[in-house]
C-alpha positions in Angstrom: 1.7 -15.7 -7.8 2.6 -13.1 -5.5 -1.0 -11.6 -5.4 -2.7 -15.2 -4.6 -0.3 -15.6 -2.0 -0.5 -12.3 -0.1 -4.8 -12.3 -0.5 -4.6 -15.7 0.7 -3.1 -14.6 3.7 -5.6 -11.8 4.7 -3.6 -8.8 2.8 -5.9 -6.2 1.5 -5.7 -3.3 -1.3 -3.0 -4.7 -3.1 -1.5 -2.5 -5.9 1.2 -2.9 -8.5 3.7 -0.8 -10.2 5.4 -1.8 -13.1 8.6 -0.7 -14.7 10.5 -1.0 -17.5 14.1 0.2 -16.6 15.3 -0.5 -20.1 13.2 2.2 -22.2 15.0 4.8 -21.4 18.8 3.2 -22.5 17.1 2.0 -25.5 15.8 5.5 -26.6 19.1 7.1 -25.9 21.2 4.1 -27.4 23.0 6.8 -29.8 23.2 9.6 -28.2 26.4 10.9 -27.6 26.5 11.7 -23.8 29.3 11.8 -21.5 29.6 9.6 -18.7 28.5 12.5 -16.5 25.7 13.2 -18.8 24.6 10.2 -18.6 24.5 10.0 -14.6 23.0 13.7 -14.9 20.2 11.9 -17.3 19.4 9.1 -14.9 18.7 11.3 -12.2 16.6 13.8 -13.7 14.2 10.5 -14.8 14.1 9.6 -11.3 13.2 12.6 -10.2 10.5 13.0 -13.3 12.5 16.4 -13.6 12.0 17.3 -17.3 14.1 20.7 -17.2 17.1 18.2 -16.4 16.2 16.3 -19.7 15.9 19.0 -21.6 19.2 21.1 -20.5 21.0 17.7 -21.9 19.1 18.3 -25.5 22.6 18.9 -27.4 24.1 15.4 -26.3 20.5 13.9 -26.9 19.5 15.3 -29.8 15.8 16.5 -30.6 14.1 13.2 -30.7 15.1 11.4 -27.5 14.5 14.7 -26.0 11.2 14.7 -26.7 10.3 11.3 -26.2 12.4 11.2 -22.6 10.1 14.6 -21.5 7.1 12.9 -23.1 7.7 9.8 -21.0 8.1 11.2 -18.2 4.3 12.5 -18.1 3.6 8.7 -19.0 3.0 7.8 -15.2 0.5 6.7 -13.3 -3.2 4.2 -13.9 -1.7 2.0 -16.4 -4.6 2.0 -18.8 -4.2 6.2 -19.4 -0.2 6.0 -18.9 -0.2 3.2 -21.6 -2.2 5.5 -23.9 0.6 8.4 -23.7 3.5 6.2 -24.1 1.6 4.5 -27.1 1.0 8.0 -28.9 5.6 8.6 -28.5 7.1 8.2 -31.7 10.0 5.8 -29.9 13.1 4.3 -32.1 12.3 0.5 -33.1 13.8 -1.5 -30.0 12.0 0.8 -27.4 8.7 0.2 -29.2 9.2 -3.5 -29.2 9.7 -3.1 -25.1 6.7 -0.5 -25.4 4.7 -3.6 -27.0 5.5 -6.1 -24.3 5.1 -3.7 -21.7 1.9 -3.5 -23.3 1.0 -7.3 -23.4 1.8 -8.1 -19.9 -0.4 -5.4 -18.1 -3.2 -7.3 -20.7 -2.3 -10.6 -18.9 -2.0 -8.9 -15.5 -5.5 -7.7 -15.7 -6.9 -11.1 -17.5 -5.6 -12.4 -14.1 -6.9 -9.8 -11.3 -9.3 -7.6 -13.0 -9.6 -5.6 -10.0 -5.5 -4.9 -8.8 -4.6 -1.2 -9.0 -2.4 -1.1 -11.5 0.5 1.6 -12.0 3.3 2.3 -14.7 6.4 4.1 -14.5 8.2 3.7 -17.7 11.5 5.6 -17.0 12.0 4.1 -13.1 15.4 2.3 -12.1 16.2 3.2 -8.9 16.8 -0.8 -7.5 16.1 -1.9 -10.7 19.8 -1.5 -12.1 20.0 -5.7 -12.5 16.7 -5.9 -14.6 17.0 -6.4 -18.5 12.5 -6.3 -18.8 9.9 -5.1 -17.5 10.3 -5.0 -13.3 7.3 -4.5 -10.5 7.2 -3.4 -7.2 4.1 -4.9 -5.1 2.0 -2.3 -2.3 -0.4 -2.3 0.3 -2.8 0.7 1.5 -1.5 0.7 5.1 2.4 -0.9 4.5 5.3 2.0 5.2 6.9 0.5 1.9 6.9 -1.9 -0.8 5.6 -5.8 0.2 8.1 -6.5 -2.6 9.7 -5.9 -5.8 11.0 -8.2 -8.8 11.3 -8.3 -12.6 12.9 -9.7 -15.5 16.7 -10.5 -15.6 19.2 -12.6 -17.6 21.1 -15.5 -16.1 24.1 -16.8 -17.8 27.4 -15.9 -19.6 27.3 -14.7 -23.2 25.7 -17.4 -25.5 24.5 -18.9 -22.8 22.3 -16.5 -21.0 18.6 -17.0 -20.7 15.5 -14.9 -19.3 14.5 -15.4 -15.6 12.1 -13.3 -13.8 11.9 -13.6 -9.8 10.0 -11.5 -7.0 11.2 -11.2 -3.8 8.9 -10.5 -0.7 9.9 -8.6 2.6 8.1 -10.1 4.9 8.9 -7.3 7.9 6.4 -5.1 5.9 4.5 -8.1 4.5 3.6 -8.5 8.6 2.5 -4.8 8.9 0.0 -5.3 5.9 -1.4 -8.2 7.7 -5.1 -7.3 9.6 -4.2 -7.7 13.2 -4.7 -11.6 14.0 -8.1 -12.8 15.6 -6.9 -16.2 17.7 -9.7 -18.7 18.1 -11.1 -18.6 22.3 -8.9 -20.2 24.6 -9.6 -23.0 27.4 -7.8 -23.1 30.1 -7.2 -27.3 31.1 -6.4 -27.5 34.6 -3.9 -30.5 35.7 -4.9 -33.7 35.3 -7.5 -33.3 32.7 -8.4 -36.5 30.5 -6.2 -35.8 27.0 -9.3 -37.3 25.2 -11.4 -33.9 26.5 -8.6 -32.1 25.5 -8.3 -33.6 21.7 -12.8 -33.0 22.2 -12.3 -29.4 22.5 -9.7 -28.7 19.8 -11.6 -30.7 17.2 -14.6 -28.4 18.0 -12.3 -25.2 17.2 -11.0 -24.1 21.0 -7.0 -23.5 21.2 -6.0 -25.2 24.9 -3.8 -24.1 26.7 -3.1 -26.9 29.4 -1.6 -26.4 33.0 2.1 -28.3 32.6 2.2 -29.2 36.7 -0.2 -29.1 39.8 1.2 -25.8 41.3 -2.2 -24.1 42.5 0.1 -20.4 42.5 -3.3 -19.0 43.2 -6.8 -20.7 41.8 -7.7 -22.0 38.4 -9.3 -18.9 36.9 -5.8 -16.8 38.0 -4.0 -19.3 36.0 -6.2 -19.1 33.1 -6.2 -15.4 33.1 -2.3 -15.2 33.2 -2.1 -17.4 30.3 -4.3 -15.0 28.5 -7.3 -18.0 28.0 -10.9 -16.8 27.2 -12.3 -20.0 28.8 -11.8 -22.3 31.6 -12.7 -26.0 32.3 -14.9 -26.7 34.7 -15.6 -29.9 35.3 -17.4 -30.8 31.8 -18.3 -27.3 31.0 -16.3 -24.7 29.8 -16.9 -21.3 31.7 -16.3 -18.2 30.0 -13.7 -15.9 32.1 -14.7 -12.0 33.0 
């Protein structure tokens, strides 16, 4: 939804990076880290710093070791970063997320065969909320992300259900845009029939029409402040300098 809305208004190289916040808990589920560990842990993912994984190998053991380092070099295209984090050995509930990970780049690319597609399986950094697989929409040209979203669970205990949401920021949305080409513009001079008026705009001209008779200086002055391409003549519409 978010891709046919920003094409549809004029937004160009689109790309998309997906996430999946919850791979890394779910490999280390038991591991026996401290609470500083574990803060040391998160930040060497998010800084794809695999020395900082690997000076935590006593609390993580050999396994997760390995498969944390190993998917950290899991970044990038999705169709080659999918291939590396297929060929980690990964404890059952990871590969089920691995799987589904898996499933919706599929449908992504059913949908828009030609998005540029990204993964970053061990991302979290504003994704702390997420329990799925989360995304983070770009734009050659845009300072920053157009918008990010994901998968989340709503509810309390029993009751809690999947939701997924994207949110769009429209400040850089605005910087994506191509710079806006307004239609030529007619300058209507007081007093002119709102039947010529209602002529011109159902042919495609914007009007811009004089609200009094001031004449502060002739017709084409007016025009020109106004910043209108054209001005009414009579019946004819005479293009300005």
């Amino acid at each position: 939804m978010a891709i046919e809305a920003l094409s549809a208004i004029g937004v160009k190289n689109l790309s998309i990076d997906l996430g999946l916040p919850t791979l890394a808990p779910a490999v280390t589920k038991d591991c026996t880290l401290s609470p500083v560990q574990a803060r040391d842990l998160r930040t060497a993912l998010n800084r794809k710093d695999i020395a900082g994984v690997v000076s935590l190998s006593e609390g993580l053991g050999q396994q997760a070791t390995k498969a944390l380092s190993a998917m950290l070099g899991a970044v990038g295209q999705a169709s080659p970063a999918l291939e590396k984090l297929n060929a980690i050995d990964l404890p059952a509930e990871a590969a089920a997320q691995r799987a589904h990970l898996t499933q919706v780049v599929a449908g992504i690319l059913a949908a828009n065969p030609d998005i540029q597609l990204t993964i970053d399986p061990v991302e979290n950094r504003g994704f702390e909320y997420h329990t799925g697989v989360t995304y983070a929409v770009f734009a050659r040209g845009a300072k920053s992300e157009l918008g990010r979203g994901g998968h989340y669970d709503v509810g309390l205990n029993e009751s809690r259900e999947g939701a997924t949401g994207l949110t769009l920021f429209m400040d850089t949305v605005m910087q994506a845009l191509p710079e806006a080409q307004l239609p030529n513009s007619v300058f209507l001079p007081w007093g002119t029939d709102a039947a010529v008026a209602r002529k011109l705009r159902n042919e495609g001209w914007r009007t811009v029409a004089a609200l009094d008779n001031n004449t502060d200086g002739d017709a084409k002055d007016q025009a020109r402040r106004l910043n209108c391409t054209h001005l009414l003549e009579g019946d004819s519409v005479r293009q300005l300098n």
